[in-house]
N, C-alpha and C positions, 0 to 999 in steps of 0.2 A: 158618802156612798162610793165617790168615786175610788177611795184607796184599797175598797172592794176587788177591783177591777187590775189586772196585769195587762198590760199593753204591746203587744207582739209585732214588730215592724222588719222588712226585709224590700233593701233598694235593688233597684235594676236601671244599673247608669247607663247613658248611652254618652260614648265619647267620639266625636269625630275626629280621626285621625288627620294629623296635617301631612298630606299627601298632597304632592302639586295634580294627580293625575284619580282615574277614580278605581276601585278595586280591582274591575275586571274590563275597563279600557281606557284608552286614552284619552277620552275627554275631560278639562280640566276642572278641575273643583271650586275656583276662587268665587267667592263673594261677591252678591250684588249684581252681578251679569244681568241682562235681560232677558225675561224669560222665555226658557227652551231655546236659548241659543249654544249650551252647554250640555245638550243629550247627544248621543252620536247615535247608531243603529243599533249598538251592543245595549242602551241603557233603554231605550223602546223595547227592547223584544223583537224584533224584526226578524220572518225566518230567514235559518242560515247564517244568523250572526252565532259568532261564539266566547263563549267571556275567557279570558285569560288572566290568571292571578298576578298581582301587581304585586312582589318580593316588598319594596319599604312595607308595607301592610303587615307580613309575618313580622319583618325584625321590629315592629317599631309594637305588636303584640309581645311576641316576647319577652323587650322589654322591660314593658306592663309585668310582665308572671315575676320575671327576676326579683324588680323593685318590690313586690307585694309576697318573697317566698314560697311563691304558688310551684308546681311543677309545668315544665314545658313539654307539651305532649310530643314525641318523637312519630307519632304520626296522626294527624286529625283530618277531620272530612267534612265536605262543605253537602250541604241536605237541602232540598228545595221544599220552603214553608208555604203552602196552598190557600191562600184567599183571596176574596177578588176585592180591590177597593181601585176608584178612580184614577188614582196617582198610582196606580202599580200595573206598568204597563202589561209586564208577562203573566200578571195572572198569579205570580209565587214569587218572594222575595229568596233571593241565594242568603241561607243561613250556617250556624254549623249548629247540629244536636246532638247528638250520642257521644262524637268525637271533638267535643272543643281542644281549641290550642291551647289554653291555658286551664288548669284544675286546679282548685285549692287553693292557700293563700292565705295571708292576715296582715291584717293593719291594727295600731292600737293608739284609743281613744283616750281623753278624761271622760269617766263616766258621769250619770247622776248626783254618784256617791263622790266624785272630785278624783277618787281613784281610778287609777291607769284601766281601761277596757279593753281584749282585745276581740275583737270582731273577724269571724272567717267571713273570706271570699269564698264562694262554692267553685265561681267560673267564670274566664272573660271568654267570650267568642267574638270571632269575627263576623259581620254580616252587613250587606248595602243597604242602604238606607232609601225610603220611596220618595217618591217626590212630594209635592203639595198643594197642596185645594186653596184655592184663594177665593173666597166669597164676600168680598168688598169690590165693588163700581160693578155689579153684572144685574142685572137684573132680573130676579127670579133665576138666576143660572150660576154653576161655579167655572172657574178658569184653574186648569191645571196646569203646574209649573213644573214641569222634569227636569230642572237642572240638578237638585238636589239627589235624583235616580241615579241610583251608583255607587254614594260616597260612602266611602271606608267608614266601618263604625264597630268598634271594639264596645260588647256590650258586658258591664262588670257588674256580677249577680251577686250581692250578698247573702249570706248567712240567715235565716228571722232574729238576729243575734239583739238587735236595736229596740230600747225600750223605751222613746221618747221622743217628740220631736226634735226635741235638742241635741239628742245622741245622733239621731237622722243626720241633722245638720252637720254637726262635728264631723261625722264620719264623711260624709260628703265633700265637705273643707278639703279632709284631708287626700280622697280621691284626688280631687282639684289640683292640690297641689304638686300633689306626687307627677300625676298627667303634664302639667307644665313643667314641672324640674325636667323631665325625660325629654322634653322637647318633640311629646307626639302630637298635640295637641292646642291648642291656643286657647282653649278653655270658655273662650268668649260665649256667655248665653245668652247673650243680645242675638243672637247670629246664629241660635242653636246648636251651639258646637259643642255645646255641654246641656244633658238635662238628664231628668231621671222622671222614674215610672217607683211609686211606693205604697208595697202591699201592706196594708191594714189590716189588725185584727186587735180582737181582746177576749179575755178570758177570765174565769174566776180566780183570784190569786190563787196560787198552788195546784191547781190544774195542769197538769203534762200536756193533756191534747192540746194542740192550735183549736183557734177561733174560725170560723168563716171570713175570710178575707175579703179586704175591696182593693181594687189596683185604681190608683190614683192615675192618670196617665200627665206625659209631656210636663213636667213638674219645670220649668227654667228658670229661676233662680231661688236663691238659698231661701230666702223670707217667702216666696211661694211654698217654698216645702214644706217650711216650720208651719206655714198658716194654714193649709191646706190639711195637713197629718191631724193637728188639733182640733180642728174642724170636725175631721173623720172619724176620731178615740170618743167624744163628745157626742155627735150623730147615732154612733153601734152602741156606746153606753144607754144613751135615752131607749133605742127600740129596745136594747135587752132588760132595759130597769122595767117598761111599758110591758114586757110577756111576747114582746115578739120574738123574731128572727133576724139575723142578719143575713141579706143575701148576697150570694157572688158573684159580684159583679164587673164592669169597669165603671168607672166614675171620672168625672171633669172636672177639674176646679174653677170656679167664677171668681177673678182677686175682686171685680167690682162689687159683688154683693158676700163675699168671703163664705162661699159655699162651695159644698160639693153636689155635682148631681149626676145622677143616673144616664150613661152612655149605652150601653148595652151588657146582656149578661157575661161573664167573662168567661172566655174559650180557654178548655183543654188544651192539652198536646196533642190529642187524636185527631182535633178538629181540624189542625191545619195538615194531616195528612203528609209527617216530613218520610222523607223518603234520599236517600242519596242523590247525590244534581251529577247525572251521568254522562254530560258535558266538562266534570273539573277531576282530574286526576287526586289520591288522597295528599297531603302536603305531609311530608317527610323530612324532619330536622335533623341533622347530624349533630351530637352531644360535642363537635368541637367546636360547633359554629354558635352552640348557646353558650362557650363558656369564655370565648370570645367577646358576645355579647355581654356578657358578665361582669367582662374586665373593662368595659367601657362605660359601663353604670357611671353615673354623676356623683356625690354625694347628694344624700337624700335629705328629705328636712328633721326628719327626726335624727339622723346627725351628726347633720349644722345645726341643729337647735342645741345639742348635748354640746359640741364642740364651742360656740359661742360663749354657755356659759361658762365653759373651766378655761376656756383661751382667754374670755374676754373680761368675765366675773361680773355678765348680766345676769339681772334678774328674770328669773326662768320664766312667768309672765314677757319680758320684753323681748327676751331672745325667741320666746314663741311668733310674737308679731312679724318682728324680723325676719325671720328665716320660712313663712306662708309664703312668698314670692321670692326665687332665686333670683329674682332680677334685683328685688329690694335689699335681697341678702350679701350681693354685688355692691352695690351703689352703699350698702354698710361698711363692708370691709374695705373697698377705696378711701372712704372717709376717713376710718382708723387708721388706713396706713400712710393717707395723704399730712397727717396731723401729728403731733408734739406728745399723742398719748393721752386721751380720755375716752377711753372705749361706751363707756356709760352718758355719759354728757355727749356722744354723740348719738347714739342708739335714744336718748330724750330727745334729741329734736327730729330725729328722724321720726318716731312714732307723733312726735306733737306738731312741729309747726309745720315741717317738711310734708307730712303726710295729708293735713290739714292747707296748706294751700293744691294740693294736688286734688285734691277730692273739690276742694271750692271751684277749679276751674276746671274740670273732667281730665284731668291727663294722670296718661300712666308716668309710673316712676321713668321709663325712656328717656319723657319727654320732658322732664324738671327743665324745670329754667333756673334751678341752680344746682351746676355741677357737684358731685362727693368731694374734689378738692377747694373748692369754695367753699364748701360745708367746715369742712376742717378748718379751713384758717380763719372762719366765724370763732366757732370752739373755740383756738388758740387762744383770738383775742379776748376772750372771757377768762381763759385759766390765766394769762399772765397780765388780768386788770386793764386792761388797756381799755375795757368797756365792762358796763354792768348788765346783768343778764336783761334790764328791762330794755336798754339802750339797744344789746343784741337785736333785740325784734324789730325796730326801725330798722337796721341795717338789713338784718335776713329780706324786709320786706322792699328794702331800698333793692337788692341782690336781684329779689323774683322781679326785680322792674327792668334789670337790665343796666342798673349804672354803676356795676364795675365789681371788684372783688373787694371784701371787708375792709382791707385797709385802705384802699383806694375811696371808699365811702366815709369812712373815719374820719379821713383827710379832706375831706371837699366838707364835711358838713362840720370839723369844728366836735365832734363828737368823743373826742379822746375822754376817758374817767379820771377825776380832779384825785392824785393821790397825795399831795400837798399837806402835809397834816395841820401844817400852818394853816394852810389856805380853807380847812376843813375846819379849823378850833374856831376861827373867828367866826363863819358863818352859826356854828352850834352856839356859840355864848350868845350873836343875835337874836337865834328862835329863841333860847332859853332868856333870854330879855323880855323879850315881848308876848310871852305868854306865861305870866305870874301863877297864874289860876289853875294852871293846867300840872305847873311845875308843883302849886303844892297837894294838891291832887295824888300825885303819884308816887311824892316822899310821904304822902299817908295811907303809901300801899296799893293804891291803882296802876298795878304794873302795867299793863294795858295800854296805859297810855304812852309808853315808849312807839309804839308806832304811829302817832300820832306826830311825835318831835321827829323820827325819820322821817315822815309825809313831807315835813315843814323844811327841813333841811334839802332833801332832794328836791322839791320845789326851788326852792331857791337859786338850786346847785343846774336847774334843768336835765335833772338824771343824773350828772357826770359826777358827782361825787362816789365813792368807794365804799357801798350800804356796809360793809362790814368794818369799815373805820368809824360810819359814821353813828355804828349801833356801837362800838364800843367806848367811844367818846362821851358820846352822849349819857350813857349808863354812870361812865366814871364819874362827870361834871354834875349828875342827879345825883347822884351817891352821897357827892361832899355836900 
């Protein structure tokens, strides 16, 4: 029943701009502050204050338009959005509507189908962000926190382009990372620096019209959104299979109980009454000041992603992984240039062991506790035998401990690989001594059992033998 059904999705990110300062005053933005010791008079509302545009805010929107092809409007207008909620002191948050700074746009995805997506951006606007209601230790009462009133937040509306939780998510990824490559952003959704708001709907295949929509709200992190959207396709499916309606609404997600529910019905454009904020002059870019901005662009990830593979001759899978954080894509390309040359062997360990002790103890790639030229002289000592790859992982792990660099570990523990072929032939005619059974086993065709006579050798050897002298030894001496 479900394949019935087409599934019509459109995000609306919300990105906090990393700004030391807040759109329209001087008060600071950082994390964690105690709260309302970070609102000044301008983020109250207080009469007789007046807000003043904070320029990093344009350039670092912008940007955003450049990086996603969007056009930069040459002149856009900031609108006051009318509703009253507790954490909004004035009454109207300072938006932009008719006239965003940025229009238009595309980013492209792997779709459903594995083939390339591309997804329009309708429009990023600029707009400050409210503060927030904290209802834990009060009793019977909330506490509101303004420090968050003010902050810069570039809001990026998609397309209804998205037909799947998983495309949601994709597409989001790829928001994420673009926002971090550019340096507007820190992305962090612990901290709500990054989250999104996703309009639902569905409809009978082949149908033009949209569905009645439900807007998801404050969605912060990625597995929320996939759980949360599925939830919702799931939810509007059952009422329309049942003969109902879908109505439009906004809606909350519960991660403890993996639902959504009913917040209030969802407001028009009209309702909030925008109107021009006759306090902020229109914002006015000169086209030489965006192509400036242009020429300062970063590379982007899609491509460093293109670029890795025909520089590096990774696997497009790996060079994807790689190149999601410019910081990891950093910490890649030190590696290869710190090293003797195995662009692949090291882009594996960076996605396997490297990544995987980072994740086990929470730290970002910054903060490794072992350096990209560490990494590489690990590698070396693998491509030119000095150790076997299994040996490598005691070393890597000896590395994350802090006792020294590869060779310096090598050397204190004795771990050098036995490439002796002498010293190899003897141990192999022992296993193959002492396991008759096994030997004739496998000259009656139980190939299989070669790994069994490498198990015994490398045992013997404590790893340090040369698995590929000791797989072909072994083979030759079965053979005869």
């Amino acid at each position: 029943m479900k394949g019935q059904w087409e599934v019509v999705i459109g995000l609306e990110i919300h990105t906090q701009l990393a700004t030391v300062s807040k759109i329209f005053s001087g008060a600071a933005t950082a994390y964690g502050a105690a709260p309302n010791t970070q609102a000044c008079l301008v983020d109250l509302g207080y009469p007789g204050t007046l807000p003043v545009l904070n320029r990093e805010v344009v350039r670092m929107a912008a940007m955003f338009g450049l990086a996603v092809n969007a056009t930069i409007a040459p002149r856009s207008v900031f609108a006051r959005k009318n509703y009253f909620y507790p954490d909004l002191p004035k009454g109207y948050q300072i938006s932009q509507y008719e006239l965003p700074i940025v229009a238009g746009g595309e980013l492209f995805i792997a779709g459903d189908d594995g083939a390339q997506k591309r997804i329009g951006i309708t429009r990023a606007h600029l707009e400050e962000d409210a503060g927030k209601s904290i209802h834990e230790g009060f009793d019977r009462q909330s506490g509101i926190d303004l420090n968050r009133a003010g902050t810069p937040l570039l809001e990026i509306v998609s397309e209804p382009d998205l037909r799947s939780a998983r495309e949601a998510v994709a597409y989001m990824r790829k928001i994420h990372s673009i926002v971090r490559y550019l340096g507007i952003s820190d992305g962090n959704m612990q901290e709500g620096s990054f989250r999104c708001d996703a309009n639902v709907s569905v409809r009978p295949r082949g149908q033009e019209k949209l569905g009645t929509r439900a807007e998801l709200k404050n969605l912060n992190s990625f597995r929320f959104v996939e759980r949360a959207i599925n939830f919702e396709i799931e939810r509007q499916i059952d009422v329309l299979e049942d003969g109902g309606e879908v109505v439009q609404e906004t809606r909350l997600y519960d991660a403890d109980r993996d639902e959504t529910r009913s917040m209030r019905s969802k407001e028009e454009a009209n309702d909030y009454r925008y109107f021009p904020d006759p306090d902020l002059l229109p914002v006015e870019i000169d086209a030489a000041w965006v192509e400036e901005l242009r020429s300062a662009l970063p590379e982007l990830p899609d491509a460093k992603r293109e670029r890795f593979v025909a520089q590096y001759e990774l696997k497009p899978d790996d060079a994807e992984i790689l190149t999601a954080s410019r910081a990891l894509a950093d910490y890649y390309e030190a590696a290869v240039s710190a090293g003797s040359g195995a662009p692949q062997a090291v882009g594996n360990w960076v996605i396997g062991d490297l990544t995987g002790a980072l994740n086990r103890d929470g730290l970002d790639i910054a903060e490794s506790k072992v350096a990209a030229e560490q990494l590489a002289g690990l590698v070396d000592r693998i491509a030119d035998n000095t150790i076997s790859g299994k040996i490598a992982k005691e070393v890597f792990d000896a590395m994350w401990a802090g006792e020294g660099s590869a060779d310096e570990i090598i050397a204190a523990r004795g771990l050098k690989q036995i490439t002796d072929t002498s010293a190899i032939e003897a141990i192999v005619d022992k296993v193959i001594a002492a396991n008759p059974g096994q030997v004739a086993e496998y000259q009656a065709g139980k190939d299989k059992l070669i790994g069994f006579f490498v198990g015994q050798v490398m045992k013997e050897t404590q790893g340090k033998a040369n698995p590929g002298v000791v797989n072909q030894m072994l083979k030759a001496k079965l053979a005869g």
